[in-house]
N, C-alpha and C positions, 0 to 999 in steps of 0.2 A: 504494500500500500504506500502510499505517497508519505513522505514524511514531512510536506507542509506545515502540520501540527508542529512539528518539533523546530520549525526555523522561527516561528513566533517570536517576536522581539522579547524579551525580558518583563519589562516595562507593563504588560501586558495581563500578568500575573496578579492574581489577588494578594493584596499586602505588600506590591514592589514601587509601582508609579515611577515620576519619569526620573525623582532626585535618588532615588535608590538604585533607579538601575544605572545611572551615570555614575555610580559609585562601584557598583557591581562590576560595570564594565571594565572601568581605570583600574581598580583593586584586584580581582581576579579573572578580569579577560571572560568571564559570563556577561555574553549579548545575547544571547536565547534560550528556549526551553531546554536545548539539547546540551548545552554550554554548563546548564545548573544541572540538570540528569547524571552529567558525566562529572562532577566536583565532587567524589568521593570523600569518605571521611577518613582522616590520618589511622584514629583512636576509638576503638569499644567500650563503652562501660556497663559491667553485667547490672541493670536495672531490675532484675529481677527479686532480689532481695528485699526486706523492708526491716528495716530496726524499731523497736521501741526505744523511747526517750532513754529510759534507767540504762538500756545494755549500750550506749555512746560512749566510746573515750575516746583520748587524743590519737591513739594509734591506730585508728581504722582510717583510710585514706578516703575513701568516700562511704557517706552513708544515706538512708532515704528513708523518710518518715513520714506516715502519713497525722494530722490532726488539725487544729486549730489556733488560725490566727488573734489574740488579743494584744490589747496595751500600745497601739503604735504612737513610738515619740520619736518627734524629731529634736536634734538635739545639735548647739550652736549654732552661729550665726553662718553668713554666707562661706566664708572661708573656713574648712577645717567640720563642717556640718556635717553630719552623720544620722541616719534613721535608725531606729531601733523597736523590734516587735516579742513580744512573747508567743513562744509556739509550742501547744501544750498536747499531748494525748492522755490516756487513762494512768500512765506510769509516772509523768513529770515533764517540769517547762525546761526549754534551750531559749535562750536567748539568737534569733539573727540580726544581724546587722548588716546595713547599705552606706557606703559612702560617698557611690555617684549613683545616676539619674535617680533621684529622691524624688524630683518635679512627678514628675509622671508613674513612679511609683507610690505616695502616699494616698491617695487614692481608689491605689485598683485592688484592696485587698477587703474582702465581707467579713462581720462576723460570724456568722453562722454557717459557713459555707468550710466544706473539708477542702484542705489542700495537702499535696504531695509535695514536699521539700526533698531538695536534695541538693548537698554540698560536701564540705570537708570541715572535719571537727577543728576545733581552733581552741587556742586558752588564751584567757583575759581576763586579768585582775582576780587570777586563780579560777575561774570559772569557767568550761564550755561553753562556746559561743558557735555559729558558723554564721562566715563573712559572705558575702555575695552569694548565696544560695539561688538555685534556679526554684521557682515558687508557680506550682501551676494545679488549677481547681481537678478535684479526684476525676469529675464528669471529665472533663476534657481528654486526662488521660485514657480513660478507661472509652474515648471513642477513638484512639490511636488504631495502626496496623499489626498490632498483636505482636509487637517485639519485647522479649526482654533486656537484649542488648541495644546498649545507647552509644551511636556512633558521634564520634568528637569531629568537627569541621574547621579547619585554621579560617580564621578571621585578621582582620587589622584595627587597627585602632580608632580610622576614620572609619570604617564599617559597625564598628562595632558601636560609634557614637551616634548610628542612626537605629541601634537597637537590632545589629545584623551580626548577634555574637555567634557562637555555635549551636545555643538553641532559637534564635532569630533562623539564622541557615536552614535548620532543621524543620523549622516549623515553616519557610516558606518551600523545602522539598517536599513536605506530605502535602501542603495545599497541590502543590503539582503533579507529585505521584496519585491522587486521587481523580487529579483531569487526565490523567495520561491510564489510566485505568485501558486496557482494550487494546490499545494504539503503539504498546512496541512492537513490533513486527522480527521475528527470526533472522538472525543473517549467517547462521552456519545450514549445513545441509542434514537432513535426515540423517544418513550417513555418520556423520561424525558424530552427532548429539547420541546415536544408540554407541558405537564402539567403543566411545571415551567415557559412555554415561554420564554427561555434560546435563544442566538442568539446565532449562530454556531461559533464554535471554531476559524474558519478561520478572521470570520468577528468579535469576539471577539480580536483575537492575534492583527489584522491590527489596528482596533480603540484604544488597551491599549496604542499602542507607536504614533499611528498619528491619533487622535480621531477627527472627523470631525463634533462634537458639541458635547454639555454636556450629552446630553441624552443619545445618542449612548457609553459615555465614561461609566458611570456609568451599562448597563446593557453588556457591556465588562469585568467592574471590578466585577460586582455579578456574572456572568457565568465562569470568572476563578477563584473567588477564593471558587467558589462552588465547583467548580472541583479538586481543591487542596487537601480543607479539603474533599471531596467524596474517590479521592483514597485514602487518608491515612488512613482514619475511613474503607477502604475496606480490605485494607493490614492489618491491625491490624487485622482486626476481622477475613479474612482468616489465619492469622497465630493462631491464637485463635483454628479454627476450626479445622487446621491442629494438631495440637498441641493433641485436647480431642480424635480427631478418631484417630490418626495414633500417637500417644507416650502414649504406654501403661505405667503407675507407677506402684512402690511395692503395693501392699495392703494389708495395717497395720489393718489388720480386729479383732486386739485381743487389751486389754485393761485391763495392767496385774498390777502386785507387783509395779511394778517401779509408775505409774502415782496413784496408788490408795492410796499406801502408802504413799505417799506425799501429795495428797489432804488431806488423812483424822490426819496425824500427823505433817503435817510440814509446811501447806498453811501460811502465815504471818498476812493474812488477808481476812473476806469473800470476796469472786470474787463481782464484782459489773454486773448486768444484762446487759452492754454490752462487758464485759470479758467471762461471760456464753455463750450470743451469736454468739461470734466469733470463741470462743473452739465448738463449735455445726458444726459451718460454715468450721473451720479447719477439721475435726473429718469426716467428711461428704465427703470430699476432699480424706483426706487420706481413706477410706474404696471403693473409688468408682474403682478403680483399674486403674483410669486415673492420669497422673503428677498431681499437684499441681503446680498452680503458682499463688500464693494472696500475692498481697500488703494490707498488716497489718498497719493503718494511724492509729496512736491516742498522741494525746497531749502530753509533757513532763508533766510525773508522772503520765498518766492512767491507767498503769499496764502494757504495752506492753511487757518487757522484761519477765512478769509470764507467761502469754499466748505465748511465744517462749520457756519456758522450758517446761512447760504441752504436748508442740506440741514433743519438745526434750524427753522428758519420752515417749512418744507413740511411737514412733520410738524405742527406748531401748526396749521399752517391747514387739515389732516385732523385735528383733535381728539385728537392725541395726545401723549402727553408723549413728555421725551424726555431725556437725560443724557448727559454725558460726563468720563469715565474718567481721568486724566493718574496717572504714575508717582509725582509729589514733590506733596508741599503747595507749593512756590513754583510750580511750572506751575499748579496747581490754582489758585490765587490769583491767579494772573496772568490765565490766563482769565475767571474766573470777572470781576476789574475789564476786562477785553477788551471783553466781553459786555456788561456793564451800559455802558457808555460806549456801546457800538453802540447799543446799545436803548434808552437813555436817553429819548427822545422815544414809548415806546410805554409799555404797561400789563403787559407782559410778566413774569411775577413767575418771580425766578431765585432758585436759594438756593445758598451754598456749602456740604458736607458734607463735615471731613478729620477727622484723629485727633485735634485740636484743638479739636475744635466742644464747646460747654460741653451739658454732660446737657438744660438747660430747651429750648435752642435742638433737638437734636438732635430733642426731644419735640417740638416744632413742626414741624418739617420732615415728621418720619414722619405725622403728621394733616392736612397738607397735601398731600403728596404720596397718600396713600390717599383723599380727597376730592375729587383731582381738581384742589386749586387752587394747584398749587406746577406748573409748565409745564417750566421747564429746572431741572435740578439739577446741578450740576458739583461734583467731588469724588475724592477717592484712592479706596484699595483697600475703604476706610470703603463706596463704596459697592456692596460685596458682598457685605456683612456678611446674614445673612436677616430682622435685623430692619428693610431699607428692603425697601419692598414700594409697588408703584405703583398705581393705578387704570386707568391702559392706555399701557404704555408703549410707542412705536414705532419709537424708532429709538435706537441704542447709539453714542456718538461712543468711540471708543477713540486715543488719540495717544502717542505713541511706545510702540508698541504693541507690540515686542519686548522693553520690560520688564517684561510680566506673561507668564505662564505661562498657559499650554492650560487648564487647570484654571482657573483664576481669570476668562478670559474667558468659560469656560464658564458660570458664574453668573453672570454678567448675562446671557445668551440666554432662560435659565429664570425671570426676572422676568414674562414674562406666558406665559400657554396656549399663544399662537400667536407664534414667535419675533419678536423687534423686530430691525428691519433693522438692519445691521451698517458702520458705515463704521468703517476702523481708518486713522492715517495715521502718517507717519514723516518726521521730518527727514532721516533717514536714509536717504541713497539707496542702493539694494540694486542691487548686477550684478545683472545678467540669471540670468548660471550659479546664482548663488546663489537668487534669487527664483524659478525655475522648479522650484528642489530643494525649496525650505521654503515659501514660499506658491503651490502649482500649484494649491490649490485655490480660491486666490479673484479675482476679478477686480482689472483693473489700471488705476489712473487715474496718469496720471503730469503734476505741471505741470512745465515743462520752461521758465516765461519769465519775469523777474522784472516785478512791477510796474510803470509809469514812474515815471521820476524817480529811480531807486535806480543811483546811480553804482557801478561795481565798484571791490571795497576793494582798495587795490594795498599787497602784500606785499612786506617785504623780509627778509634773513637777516643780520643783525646776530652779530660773534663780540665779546668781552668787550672787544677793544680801544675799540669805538664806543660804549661805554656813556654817557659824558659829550657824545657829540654824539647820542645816546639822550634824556638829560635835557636838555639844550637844546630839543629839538623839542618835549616833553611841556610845560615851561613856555610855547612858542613858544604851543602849541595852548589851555593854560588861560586865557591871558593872550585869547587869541580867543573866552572863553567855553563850551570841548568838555570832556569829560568824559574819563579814563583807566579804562583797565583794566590791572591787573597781575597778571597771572596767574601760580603755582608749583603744581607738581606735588607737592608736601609739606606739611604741617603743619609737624610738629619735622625737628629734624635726625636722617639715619639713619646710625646709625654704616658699615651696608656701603656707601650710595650715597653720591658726593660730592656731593651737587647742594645750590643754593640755595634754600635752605627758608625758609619764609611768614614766621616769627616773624624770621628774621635781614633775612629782606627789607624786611617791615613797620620794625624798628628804620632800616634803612639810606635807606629811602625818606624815614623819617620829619626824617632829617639831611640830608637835598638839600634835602627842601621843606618846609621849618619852619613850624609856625605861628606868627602869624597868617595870615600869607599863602596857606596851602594848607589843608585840610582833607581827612581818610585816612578812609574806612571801610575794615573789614576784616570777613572774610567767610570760615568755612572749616565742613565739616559735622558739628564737635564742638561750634561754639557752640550753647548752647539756640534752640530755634525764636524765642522773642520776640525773646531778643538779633542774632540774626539777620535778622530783618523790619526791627529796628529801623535797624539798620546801612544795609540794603535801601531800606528810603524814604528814609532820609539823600541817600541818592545818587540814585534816583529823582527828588527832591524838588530836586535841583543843590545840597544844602547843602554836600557834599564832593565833590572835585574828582576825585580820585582815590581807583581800589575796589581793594585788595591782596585776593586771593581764592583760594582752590582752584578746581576746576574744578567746584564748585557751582552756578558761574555758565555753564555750560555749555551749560542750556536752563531759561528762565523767566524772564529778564530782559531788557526789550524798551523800552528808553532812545535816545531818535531823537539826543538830543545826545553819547550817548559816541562818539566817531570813531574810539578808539584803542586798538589791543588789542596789550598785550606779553607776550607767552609766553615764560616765563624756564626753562631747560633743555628747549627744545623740543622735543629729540632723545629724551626723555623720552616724549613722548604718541605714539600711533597716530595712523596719517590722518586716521583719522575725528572722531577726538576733537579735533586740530586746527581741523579745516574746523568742527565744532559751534563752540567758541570765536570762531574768528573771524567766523561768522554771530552772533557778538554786537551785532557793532559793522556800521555799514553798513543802520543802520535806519530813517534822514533821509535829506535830499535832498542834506547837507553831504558833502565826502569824505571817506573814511574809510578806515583804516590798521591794517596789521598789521604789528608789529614779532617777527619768532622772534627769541631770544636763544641761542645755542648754544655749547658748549663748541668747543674747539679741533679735537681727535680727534675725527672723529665716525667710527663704522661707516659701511662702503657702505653698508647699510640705512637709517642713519639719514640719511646725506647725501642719498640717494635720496627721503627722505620731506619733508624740506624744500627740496629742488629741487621735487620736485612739488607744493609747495604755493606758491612762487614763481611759479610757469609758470604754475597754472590756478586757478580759480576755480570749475570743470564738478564738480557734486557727483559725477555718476556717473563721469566720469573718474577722481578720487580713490577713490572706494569700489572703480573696479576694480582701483588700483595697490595699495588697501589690501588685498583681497583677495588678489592675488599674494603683496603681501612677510607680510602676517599669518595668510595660511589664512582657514577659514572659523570657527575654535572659538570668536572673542570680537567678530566684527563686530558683530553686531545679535543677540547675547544669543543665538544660536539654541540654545544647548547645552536652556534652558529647554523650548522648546517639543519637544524630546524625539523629533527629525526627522531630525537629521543626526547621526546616530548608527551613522556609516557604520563599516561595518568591514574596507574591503577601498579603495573607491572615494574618488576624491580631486576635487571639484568644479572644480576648477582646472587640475591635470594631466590629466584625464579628460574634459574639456570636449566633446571630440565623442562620447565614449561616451553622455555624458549628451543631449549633443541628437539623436543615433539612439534613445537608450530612449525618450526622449518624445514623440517623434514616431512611434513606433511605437506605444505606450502610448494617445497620442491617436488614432491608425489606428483600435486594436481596440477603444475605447469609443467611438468612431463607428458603426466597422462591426457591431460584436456589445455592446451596449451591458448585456446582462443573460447573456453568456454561454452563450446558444442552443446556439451551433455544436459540434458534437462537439472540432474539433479544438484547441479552446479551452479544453475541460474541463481537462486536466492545470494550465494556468496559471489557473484559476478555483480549484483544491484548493486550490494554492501562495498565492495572496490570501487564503481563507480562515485558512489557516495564519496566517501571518503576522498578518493584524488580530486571531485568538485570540490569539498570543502577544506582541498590543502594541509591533507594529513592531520587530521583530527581523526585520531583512531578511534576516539571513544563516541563518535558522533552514531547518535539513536537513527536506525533506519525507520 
């Protein structure tokens, strides 16, 4: 049936009107019936129980009584005012107490009339009391949906000042769920609801918000958030499919001068057998005369940036241009002299294009690259600006490719008629659970081996007592000729965090290792861009011994003699951000060292995150420990790409729901790949659905 019903403006609803729903809207992104349908509750509370007055104490976390309201006083003047009532049943009175909306509270309570409280015990002036209790008439409850659990709805504070707390929420979901009675419609198939014994959508939706026991809640919560992770693992894999039949690529079916002569005289080092196997897996890609779009995952320093010029040379030697993407002007720079150094001995014309590039240069580059005679062009987001435009461009390098947005790699696809093949890669290694939720749609290269000759950096976790046998080592190692890093999580000092910040460390540093003896760059990302570069080559260049740095230096700087990397309030960064840092150092044949520096206290969390950066060195090991103790909201930027936008489903907790969706998901875009079969239609409407309304998984058919 049509789900008209469900696109209903907000506004629309009894109890919402127009300043509620404009609240609604800005606060939690509910614009419609389907908007609040799908705004699940965090939090259960078993309502099923009732106390008598006498059995209250302070150690029960929530309680609920049913009796009678007497004695309401209000009590001081406008500031510091406070309402107070007595609420008695057959056993004894509790005292509640309100300290906001009184206005419209002193009023709405009868005396003769039963009510159901419920709050949490509190002491005051030696007495049980309960503050802000939820207060509502026996009748009302007892005309509810027959739930004994009470689901908790996050609110805000401007919502909640219009009387939109979590029982505000609640109570404008039963006015809904009461209109919507009839009118949710199925979106998986016969089929699946008998095999998996799935209970129907309907009788899911009703139980996630007013669940009428535990049992029924939980195979509520496993039939929606199978449903969630099922369309998305669908969507992906349909746009996968759309993608090989219907977007034909160039076909680089030659393999000339440009990629041979550079293997057999200019490679830096032999490819390691999962560099071979990837160039195999690329190679394979481009000959098949379908796009290309593989995500390239391999570790800082496993070769990833050789196996994107090898791809770069295969394209030149099919006549086509070709570019590549990085997040920061310092990666963009770094490549761009990467690249010239490799090719050095060819004729290969490379140009760089950032925010920086002066007007005359930029005016060369676009006449170059529109005639054909400008080959690689490396560059930021500069280059998706619509005034670069190519003469045929064929292949798109994209790297760390979870800092641009959906949108933004979307123009570069659109630089020529017929898409240019797509490689994107990441230092960042992505879990499995994660990369199947947000990249299902593109293929997967992973290098898994380092280089030879790259000895592993061996870590240690340093607390403030060993800092002077800290600075002994650091001179041990300059005096050997290696370079330092010093890394802080701060610019200035913040007055909430206590930690050790750049400008106090820079001074401190600067009084161990004095000049002449030592030479500091320093490095954080409010210096101007020159002043910055300049710093940069200082140290590049071995004029300075040691770099005091934010984590600017995080990715783009590739120095074979710094050996040593000191992270100062470790406990401070995420895994991931860790493990990028210490892929600084460890990029020669010399050993190389990671010192954390950590406070005393740390959280379990935090202890747990530099044990495990002690232990291992396995990037996807860390991304998966990061993924446990961090979620998925800030690993690899995905909030951008506008995919895990889940609202029910947890990629981590939910790990096997997701690999049954997708394995099913992949079944039925095997087996019924355009949706033929009758019994498929209902989940064909529901995809429909959903890709109109721009990935709102949870959107009601």
């Amino acid at each position: 049936m049509s789900n008209k019903f469900f696109e209903t403006p907000i506004t629309y609803l009894p109890g919402v009107g127009p300043k509620r729903a404009e609240l609604l809207n800005k606060e939690l992104g509910v614009f419609c019936f389907a908007d609040l349908l799908t705004y699940f509750p965090y939090r259960y509370i078993d309502k099923s129980k009732f106390y008598k007055i006498n059995e209250i104490n302070i150690n029960l976390p929530y309680v609920q009584i049913i009796g009678n309201i007497s004695n309401i006083q209000i009590i001081g003047k406008t500031h510091g005012q406070r309402m107070t009532a007595d609420f008695f049943d057959e056993t004894g009175t509790i005292e509640l107490v309100w300290f906001k909306g009184i206005r419209w509270l002193k009023d709405k309570f009868k005396a003769n009339e039963k009510y159901v409280v419920f709050g949490k015990p509190n002491v005051f002036n030696r007495k049980i009391n309960i503050p802000h209790p939820d207060v509502s008439l026996l009748s009302d409850e007892n005309e509810g949906l027959g739930e004994s659990l009470s689901g908790l709805y996050n609110s805000t504070e401007k919502l909640k000042s219009r009387g939109l707390d979590s029982k505000g929420i609640a109570k404008l979901m039963k006015a809904l769920m009461l209109k919507a009675k009839d009118k949710i419609s199925e979106t998986l198939s016969e089929d699946i609801i008998s095999k998996y014994k799935f209970i129907s959508r309907d009788e899911a939706i009703t139980n996630i918000h007013f669940p009428k026991n535990p049992e029924i809640l939980n195979k509520a919560s496993v039939r929606l958030k199978f449903e969630e992770f099922f369309f998305l693992q669908l969507s992906l894999l349909k746009q996968k499919l759309i993608r090989i039949q219907k977007f034909n690529g160039f076909k680089f079916n030659k393999v000339g001068d440009y990629l041979n002569s550079f293997y057999k005289n200019e490679l830096p080092f032999e490819l390691t057998n999962a560099q071979k196997k990837v160039i195999r897996e690329i190679r394979s890609d481009l000959g098949s005369g379908k796009q290309m779009n593989r995500l390239l995952q391999g570790d800082v320093g496993s070769g990833k940036t050789l196996v994107a010029l090898m791809t770069m040379l295969i394209s030149l030697d099919n006549n086509f241009q070709t570019c590549v993407m990085a997040p920061t002007e310092i990666l963009a720079n770094q490549h761009f002299e990467t690249f010239n150094k490799l090719l050095k001995n060819s004729e290969i014309n490379i140009e760089l294009l950032t925010g920086s590039t002066k007007t005359a240069k930029r005016k060369t580059i676009h006449e170059k690259l529109l005639n054909g005679e400008l080959q690689i062009l490396i560059g930021t987001h500069a280059l998706i600006e619509d005034v670069v435009k190519f003469k045929n461009l064929g292949l798109v390098v994209i790297d760390e490719q979870h800092r641009f947005g959906v949108a933004q790699r979307a123009k570069l696809w659109k630089k020529n008629i017929i898409p240019p093949h797509i490689l994107v890669m990441t230092a960042t290694p992505i879990p499995r659970t994660l990369a199947m939720t947000v990249y299902g749609d593109l293929d997967f290269s992973i290098i898994d081996e380092m280089p030879p000759g790259r000895k592993a950096i061996k870590t240690y976790l340093f607390f403030d007592s060993k800092r002077l046998k800290l600075f002994g080592f650091i001179r041990r190692k300059i005096k050997e000729g290696r370079q330092i890093y010093i890394v802080y999580p701060l610019i200035e000092e913040s007055e909430k965090l206590d930690l050790k910040h750049l400008m106090d460390g820079y001074e401190s540093i600067s009084r161990d290792f004095p000049l002449p003896d030592y030479a500091i760059s320093i490095v954080h990302g409010k210096m101007k861009s020159k002043d910055k570069d300049f710093e940069m080559q200082r140290f590049i260049k071995g004029e300075t011994q040691i770099m005091v740095a934010t984590t600017v230096i995080e990715v783009g700087v590739d120095i074979p003699n710094a050996t040593v990397m000191v992270i100062e309030n470790a406990e401070r960064f995420g895994l991931s951000q860790l493990h990028q840092l210490r892929g600084r150092v460890g990029r020669g044949a010399d050993q190389s060292f990671c010192i954390l520096m950590a406070a005393y206290k740390l959280t379990a969390e935090g202890k747990k995150r530099l044990e495990t950066m002690v232990q291992t060195s396995d990037g996807f090991e860390i991304a998966e420990m990061d993924l446990k103790l961090r979620g998925p909201g800030d690993l690899s930027g995905t909030q951008q790409s506008g995919i895990l936008d889940l609202k029910i489903a947890d990629i981590i907790k939910d790990a096997e729901i997701l690999k049954l969706a997708r394995s099913l998901a992949t079944q039925m875009i095997n087996d019924d790949p355009f949706f033929k079969n009758d019994k498929n239609e209902v989940i064909f409407k529901q995809l429909k659905n959903l890709s109109k309304n721009k990935a709102n998984w949870g959107l009601i058919s």
